[in-house]
N, CA, C and O atoms as a GROMACS GRO file, in nm:
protein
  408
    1UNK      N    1   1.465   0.211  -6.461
    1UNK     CA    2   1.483   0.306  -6.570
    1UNK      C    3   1.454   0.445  -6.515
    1UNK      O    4   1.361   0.469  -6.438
    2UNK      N    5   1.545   0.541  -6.564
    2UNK     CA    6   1.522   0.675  -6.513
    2UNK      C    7   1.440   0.767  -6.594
    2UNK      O    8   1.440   0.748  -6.716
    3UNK      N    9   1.371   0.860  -6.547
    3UNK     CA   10   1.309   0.986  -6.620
    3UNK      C   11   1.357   0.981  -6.740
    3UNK      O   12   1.286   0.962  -6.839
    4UNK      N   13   1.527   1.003  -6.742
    4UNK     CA   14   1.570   1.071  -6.861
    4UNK      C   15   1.626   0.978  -6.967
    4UNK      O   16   1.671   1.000  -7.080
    5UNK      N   17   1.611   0.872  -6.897
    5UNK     CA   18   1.631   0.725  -6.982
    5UNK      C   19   1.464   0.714  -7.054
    5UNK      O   20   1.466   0.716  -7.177
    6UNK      N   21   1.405   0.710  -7.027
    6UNK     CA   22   1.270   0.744  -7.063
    6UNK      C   23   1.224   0.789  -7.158
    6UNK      O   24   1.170   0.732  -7.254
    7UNK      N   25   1.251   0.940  -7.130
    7UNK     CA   26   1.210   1.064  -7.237
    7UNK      C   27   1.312   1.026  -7.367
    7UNK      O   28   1.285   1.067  -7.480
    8UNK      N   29   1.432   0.943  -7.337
    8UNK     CA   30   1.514   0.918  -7.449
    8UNK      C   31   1.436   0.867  -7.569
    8UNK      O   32   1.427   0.922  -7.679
    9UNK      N   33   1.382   0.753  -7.530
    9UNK     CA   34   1.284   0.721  -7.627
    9UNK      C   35   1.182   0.768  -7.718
    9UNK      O   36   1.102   0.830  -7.647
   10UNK      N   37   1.137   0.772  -7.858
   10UNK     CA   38   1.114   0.812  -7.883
   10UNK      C   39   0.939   0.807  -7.890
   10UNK      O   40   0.862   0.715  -7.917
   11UNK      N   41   0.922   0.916  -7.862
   11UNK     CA   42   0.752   0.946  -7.841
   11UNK      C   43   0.728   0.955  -7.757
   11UNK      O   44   0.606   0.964  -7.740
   12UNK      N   45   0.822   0.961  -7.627
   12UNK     CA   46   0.792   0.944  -7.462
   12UNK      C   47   0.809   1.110  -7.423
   12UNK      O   48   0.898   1.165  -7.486
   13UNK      N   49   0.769   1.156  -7.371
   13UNK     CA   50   0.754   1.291  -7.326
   13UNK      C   51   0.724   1.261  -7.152
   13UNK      O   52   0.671   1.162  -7.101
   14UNK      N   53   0.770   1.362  -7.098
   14UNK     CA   54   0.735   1.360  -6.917
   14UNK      C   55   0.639   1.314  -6.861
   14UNK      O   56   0.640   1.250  -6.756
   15UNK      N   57   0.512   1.355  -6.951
   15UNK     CA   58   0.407   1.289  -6.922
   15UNK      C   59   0.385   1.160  -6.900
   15UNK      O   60   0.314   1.109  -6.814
   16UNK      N   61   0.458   1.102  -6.996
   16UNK     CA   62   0.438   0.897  -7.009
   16UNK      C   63   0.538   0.890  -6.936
   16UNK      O   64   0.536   0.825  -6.832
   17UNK      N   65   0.621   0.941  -6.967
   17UNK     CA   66   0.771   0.902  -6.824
   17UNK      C   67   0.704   0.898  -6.698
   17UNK      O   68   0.691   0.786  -6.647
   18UNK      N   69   0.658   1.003  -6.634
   18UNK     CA   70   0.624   0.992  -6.543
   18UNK      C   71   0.527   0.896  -6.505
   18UNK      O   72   0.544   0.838  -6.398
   19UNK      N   73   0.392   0.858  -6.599
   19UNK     CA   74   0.327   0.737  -6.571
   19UNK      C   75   0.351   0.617  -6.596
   19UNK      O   76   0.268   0.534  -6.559
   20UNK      N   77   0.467   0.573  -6.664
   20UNK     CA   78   0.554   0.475  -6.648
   20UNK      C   79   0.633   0.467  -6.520
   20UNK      O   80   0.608   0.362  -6.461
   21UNK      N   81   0.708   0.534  -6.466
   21UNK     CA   82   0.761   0.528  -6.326
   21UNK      C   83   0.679   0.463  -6.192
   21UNK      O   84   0.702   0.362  -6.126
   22UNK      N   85   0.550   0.590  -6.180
   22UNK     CA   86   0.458   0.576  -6.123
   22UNK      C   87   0.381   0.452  -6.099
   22UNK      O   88   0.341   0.400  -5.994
   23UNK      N   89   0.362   0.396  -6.306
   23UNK     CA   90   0.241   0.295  -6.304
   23UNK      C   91   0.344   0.150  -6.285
   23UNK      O   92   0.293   0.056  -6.225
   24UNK      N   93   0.472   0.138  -6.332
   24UNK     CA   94   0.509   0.056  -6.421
   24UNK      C   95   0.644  -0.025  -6.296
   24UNK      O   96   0.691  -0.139  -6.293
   25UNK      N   97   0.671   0.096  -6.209
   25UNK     CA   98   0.772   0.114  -6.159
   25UNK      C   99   0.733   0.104  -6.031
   25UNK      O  100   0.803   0.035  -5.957
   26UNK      N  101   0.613   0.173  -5.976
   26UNK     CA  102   0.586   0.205  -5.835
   26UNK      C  103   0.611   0.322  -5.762
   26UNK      O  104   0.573   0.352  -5.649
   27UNK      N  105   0.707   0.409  -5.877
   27UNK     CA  106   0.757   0.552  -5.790
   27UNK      C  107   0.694   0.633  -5.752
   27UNK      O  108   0.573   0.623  -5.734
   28UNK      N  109   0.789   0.769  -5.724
   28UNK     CA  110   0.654   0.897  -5.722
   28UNK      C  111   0.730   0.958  -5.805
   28UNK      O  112   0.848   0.990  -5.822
   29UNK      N  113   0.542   0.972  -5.892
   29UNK     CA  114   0.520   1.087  -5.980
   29UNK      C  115   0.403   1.159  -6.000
   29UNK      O  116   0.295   1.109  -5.969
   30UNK      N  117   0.409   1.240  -6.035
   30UNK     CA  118   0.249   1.300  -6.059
   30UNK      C  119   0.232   1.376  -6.187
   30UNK      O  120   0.241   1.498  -6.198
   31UNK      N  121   0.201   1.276  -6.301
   31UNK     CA  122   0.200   1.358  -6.419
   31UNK      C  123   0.106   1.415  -6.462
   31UNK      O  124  -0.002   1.358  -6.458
   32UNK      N  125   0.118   1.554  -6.519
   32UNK     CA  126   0.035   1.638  -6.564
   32UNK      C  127  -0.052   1.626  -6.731
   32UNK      O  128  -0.018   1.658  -6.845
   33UNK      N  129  -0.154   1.575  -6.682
   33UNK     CA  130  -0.210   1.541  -6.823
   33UNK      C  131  -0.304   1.654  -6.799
   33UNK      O  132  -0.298   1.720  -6.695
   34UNK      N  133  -0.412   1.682  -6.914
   34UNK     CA  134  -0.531   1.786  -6.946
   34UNK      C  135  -0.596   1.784  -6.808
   34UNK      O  136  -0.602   1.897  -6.761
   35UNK      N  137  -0.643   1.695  -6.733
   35UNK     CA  138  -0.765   1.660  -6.666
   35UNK      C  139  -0.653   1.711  -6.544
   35UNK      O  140  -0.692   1.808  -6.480
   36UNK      N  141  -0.513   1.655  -6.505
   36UNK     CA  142  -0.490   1.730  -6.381
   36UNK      C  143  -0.463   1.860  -6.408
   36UNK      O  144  -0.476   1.943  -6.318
   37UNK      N  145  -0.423   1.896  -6.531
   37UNK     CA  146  -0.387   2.072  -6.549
   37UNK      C  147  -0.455   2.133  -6.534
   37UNK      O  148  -0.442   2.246  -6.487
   38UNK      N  149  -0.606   2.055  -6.585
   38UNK     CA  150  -0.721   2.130  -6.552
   38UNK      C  151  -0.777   2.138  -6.396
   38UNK      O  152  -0.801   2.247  -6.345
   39UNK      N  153  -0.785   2.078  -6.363
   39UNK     CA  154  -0.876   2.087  -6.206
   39UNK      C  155  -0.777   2.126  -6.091
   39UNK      O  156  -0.826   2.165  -5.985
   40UNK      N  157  -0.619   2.118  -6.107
   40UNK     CA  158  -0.546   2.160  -6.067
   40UNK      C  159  -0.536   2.317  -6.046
   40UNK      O  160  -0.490   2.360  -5.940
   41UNK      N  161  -0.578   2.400  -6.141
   41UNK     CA  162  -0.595   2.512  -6.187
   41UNK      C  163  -0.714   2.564  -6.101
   41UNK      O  164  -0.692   2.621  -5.994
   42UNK      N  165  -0.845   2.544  -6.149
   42UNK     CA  166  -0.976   2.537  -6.068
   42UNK      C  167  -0.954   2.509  -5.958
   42UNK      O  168  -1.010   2.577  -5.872
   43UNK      N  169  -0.886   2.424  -5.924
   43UNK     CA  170  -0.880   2.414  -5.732
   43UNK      C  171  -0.822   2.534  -5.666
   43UNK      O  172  -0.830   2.571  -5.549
   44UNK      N  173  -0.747   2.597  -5.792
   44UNK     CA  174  -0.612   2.698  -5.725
   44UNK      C  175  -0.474   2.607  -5.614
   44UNK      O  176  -0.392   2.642  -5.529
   45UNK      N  177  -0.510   2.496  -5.670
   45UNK     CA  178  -0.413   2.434  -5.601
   45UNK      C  179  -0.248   2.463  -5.726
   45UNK      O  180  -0.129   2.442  -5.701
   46UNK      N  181  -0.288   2.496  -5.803
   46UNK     CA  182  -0.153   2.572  -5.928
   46UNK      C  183  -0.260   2.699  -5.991
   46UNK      O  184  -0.379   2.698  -6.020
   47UNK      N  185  -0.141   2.820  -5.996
   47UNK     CA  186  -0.217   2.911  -6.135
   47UNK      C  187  -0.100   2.907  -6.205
   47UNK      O  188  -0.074   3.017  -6.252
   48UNK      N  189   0.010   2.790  -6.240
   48UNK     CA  190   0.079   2.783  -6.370
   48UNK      C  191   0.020   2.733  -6.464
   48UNK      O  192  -0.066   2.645  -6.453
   49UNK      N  193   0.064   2.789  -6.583
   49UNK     CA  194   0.002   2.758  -6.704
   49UNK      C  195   0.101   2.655  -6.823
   49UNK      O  196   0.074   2.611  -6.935
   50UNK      N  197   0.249   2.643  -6.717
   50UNK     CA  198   0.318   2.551  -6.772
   50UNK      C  199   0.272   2.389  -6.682
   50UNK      O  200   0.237   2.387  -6.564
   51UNK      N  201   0.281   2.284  -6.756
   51UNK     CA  202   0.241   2.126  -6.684
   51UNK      C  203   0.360   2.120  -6.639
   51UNK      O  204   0.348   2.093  -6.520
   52UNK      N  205   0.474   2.130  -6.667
   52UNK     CA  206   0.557   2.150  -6.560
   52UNK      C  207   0.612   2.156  -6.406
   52UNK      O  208   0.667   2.083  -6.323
   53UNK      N  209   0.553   2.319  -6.426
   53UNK     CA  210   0.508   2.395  -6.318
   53UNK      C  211   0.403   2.332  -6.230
   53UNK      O  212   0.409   2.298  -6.112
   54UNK      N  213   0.332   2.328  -6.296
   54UNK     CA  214   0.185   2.290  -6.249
   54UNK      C  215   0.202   2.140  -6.185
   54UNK      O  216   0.114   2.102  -6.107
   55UNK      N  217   0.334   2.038  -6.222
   55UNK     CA  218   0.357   1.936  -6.166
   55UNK      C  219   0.443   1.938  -6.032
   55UNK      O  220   0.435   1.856  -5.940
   56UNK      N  221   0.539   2.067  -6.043
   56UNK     CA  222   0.642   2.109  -5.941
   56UNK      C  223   0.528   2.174  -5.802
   56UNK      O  224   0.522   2.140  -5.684
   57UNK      N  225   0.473   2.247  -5.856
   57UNK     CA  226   0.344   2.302  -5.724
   57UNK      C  227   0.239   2.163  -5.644
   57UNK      O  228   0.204   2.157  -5.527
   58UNK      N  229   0.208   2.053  -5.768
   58UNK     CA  230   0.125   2.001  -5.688
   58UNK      C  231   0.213   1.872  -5.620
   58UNK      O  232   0.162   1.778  -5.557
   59UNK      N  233   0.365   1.892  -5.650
   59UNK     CA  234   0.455   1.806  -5.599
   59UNK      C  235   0.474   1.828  -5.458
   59UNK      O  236   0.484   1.741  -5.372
   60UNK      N  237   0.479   1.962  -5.442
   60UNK     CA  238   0.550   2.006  -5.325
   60UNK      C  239   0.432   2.013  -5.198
   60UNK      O  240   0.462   2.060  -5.088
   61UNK      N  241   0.300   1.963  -5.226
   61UNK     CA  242   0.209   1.946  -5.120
   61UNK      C  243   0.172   1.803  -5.134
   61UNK      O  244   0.116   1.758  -5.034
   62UNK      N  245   0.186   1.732  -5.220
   62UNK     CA  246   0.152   1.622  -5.234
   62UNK      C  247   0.233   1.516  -5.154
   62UNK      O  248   0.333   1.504  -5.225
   63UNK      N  249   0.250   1.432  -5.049
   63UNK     CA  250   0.347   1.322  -4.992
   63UNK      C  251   0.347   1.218  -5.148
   63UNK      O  252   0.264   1.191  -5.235
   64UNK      N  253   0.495   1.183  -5.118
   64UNK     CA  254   0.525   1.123  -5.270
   64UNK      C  255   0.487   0.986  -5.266
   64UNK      O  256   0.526   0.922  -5.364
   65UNK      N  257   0.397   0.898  -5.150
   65UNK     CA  258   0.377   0.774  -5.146
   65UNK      C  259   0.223   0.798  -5.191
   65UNK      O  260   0.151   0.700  -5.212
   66UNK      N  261   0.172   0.940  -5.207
   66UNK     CA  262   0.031   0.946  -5.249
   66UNK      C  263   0.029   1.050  -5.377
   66UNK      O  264  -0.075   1.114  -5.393
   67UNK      N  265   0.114   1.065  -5.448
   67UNK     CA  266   0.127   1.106  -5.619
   67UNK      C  267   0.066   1.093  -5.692
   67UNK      O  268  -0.004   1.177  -5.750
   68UNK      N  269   0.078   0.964  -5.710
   68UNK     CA  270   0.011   0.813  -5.833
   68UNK      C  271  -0.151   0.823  -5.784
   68UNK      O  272  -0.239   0.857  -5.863
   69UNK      N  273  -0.181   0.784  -5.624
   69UNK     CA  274  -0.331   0.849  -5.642
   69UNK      C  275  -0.341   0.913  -5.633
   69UNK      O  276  -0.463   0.927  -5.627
   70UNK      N  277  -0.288   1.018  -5.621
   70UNK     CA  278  -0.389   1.177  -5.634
   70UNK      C  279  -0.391   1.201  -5.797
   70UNK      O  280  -0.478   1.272  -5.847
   71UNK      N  281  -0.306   1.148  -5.864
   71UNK     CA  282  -0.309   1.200  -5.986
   71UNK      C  283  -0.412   1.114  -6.076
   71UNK      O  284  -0.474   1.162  -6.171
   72UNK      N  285  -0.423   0.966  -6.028
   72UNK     CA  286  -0.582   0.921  -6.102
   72UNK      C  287  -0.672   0.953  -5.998
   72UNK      O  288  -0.770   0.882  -6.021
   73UNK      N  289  -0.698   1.032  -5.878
   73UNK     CA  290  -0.822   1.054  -5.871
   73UNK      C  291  -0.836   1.194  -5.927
   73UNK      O  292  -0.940   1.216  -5.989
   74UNK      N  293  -0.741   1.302  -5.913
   74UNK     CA  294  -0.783   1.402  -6.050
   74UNK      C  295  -0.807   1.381  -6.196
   74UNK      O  296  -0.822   1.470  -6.279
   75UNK      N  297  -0.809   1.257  -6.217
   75UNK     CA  298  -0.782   1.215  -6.396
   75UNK      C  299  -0.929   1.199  -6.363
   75UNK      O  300  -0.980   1.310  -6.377
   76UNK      N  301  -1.025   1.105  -6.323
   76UNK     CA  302  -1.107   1.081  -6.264
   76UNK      C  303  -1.207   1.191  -6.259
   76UNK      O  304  -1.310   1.200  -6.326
   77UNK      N  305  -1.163   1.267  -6.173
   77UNK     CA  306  -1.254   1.397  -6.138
   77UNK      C  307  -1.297   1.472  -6.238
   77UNK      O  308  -1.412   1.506  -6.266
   78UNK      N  309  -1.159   1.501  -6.306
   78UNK     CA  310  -1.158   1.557  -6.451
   78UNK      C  311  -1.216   1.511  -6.523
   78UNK      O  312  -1.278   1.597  -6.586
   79UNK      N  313  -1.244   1.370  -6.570
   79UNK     CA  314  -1.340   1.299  -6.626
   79UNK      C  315  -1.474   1.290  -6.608
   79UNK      O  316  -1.550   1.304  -6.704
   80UNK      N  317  -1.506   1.273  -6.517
   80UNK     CA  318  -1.636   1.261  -6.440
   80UNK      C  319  -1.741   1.368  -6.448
   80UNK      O  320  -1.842   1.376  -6.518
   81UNK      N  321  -1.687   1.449  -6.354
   81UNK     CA  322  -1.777   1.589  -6.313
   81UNK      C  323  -1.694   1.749  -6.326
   81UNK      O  324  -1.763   1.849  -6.306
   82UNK      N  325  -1.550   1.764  -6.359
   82UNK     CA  326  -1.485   1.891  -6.375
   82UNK      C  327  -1.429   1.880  -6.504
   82UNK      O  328  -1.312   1.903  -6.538
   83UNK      N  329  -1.530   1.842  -6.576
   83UNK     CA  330  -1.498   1.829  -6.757
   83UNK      C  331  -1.466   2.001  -6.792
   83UNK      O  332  -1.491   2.106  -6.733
   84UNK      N  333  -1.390   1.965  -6.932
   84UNK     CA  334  -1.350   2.133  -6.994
   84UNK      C  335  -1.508   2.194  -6.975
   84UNK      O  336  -1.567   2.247  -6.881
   85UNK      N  337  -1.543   2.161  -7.109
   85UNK     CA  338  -1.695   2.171  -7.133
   85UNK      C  339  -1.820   2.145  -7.038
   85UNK      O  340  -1.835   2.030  -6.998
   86UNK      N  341  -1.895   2.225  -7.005
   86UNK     CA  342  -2.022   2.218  -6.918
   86UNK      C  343  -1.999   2.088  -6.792
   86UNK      O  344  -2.040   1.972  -6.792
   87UNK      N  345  -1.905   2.173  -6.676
   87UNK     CA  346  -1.814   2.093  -6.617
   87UNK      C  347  -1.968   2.064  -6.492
   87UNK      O  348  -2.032   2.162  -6.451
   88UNK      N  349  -2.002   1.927  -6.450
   88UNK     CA  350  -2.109   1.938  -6.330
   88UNK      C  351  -2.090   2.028  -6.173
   88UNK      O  352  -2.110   1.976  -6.063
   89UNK      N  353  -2.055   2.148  -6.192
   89UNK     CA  354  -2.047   2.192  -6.071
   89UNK      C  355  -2.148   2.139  -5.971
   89UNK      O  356  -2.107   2.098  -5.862
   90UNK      N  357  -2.277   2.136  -6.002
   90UNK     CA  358  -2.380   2.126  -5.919
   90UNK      C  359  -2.373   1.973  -5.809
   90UNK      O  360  -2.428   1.958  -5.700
   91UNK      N  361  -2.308   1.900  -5.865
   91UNK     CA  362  -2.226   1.727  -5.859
   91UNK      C  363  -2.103   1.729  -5.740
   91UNK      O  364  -2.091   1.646  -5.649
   92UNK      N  365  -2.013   1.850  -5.764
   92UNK     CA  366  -1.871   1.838  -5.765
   92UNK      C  367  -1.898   1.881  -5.591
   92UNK      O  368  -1.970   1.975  -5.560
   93UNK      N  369  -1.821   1.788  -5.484
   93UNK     CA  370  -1.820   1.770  -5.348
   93UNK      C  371  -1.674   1.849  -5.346
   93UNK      O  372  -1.604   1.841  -5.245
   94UNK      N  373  -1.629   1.926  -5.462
   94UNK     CA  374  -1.543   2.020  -5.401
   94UNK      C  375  -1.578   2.196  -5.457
   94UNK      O  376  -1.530   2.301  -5.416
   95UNK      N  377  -1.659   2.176  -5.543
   95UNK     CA  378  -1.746   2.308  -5.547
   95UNK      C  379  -1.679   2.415  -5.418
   95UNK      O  380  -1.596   2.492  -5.466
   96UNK      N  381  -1.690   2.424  -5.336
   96UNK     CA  382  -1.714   2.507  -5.206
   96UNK      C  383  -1.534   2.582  -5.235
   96UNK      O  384  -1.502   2.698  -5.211
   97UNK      N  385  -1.443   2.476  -5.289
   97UNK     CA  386  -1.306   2.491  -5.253
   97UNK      C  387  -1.268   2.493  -5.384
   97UNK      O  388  -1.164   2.433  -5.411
   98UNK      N  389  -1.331   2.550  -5.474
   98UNK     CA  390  -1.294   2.562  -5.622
   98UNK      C  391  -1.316   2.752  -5.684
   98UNK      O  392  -1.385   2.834  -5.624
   99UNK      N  393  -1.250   2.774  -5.789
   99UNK     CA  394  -1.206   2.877  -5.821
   99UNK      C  395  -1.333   2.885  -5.957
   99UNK      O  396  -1.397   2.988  -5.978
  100UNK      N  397  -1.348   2.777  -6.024
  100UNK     CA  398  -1.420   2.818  -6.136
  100UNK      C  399  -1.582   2.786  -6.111
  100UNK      O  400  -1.677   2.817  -6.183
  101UNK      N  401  -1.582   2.716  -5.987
  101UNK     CA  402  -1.759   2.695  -5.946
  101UNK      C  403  -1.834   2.799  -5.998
  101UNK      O  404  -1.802   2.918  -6.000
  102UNK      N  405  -1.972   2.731  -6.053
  102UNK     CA  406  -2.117   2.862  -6.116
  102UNK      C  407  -2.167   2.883  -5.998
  102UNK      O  408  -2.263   2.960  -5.985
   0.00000   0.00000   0.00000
């Protein structure tokens, strides 16, 4: 099934397309949910403010056989220790290489 076979459906947006491909399928994708938009941003590894964008930038450094994990270990990260709210910098083993570190 393709992307746009996908998004056809209703309630499916790029986001689930893409983690359907990824999860369901095996492809490469790297979808942009809160947690990668967010730490994506903070890394300065993207300063787009479209998920989009922000999926096209971390596409183009990312090798596409390592997508799917990079994108749950930012879901992860994002979860963990680079939360919106009172994010654990003091924790975070990428502190040093981050944009929003205290």
């Amino acid at each position: 099934m393709t992307r746009g076979e996908l998004e056809a459906l209703p309630g499916v947006g790029r986001k689930t397309a893409g983690v359907v491909i990824g999860v369901a399928y095996g492809g490469s994708a790297l979808p942009v949910d809160t947690h990668v938009f967010r730490v994506a941003r903070r890394l300065g590894l993207s300063a787009a403010r479209d998920p989009v964008k922000v999926e096209a930038d971390l596409a183009a450094c990312i090798l596409p056989e390592q997508r799917m994990p990079f994108h749950h270990r930012l879901i992860a990260h994002g979860r963990e220790i680079c939360t919106a709210r009172k994010p654990a910098c003091h924790q975070c083993c990428l502190k040093d290489y981050c944009n929003y570190s205290i």
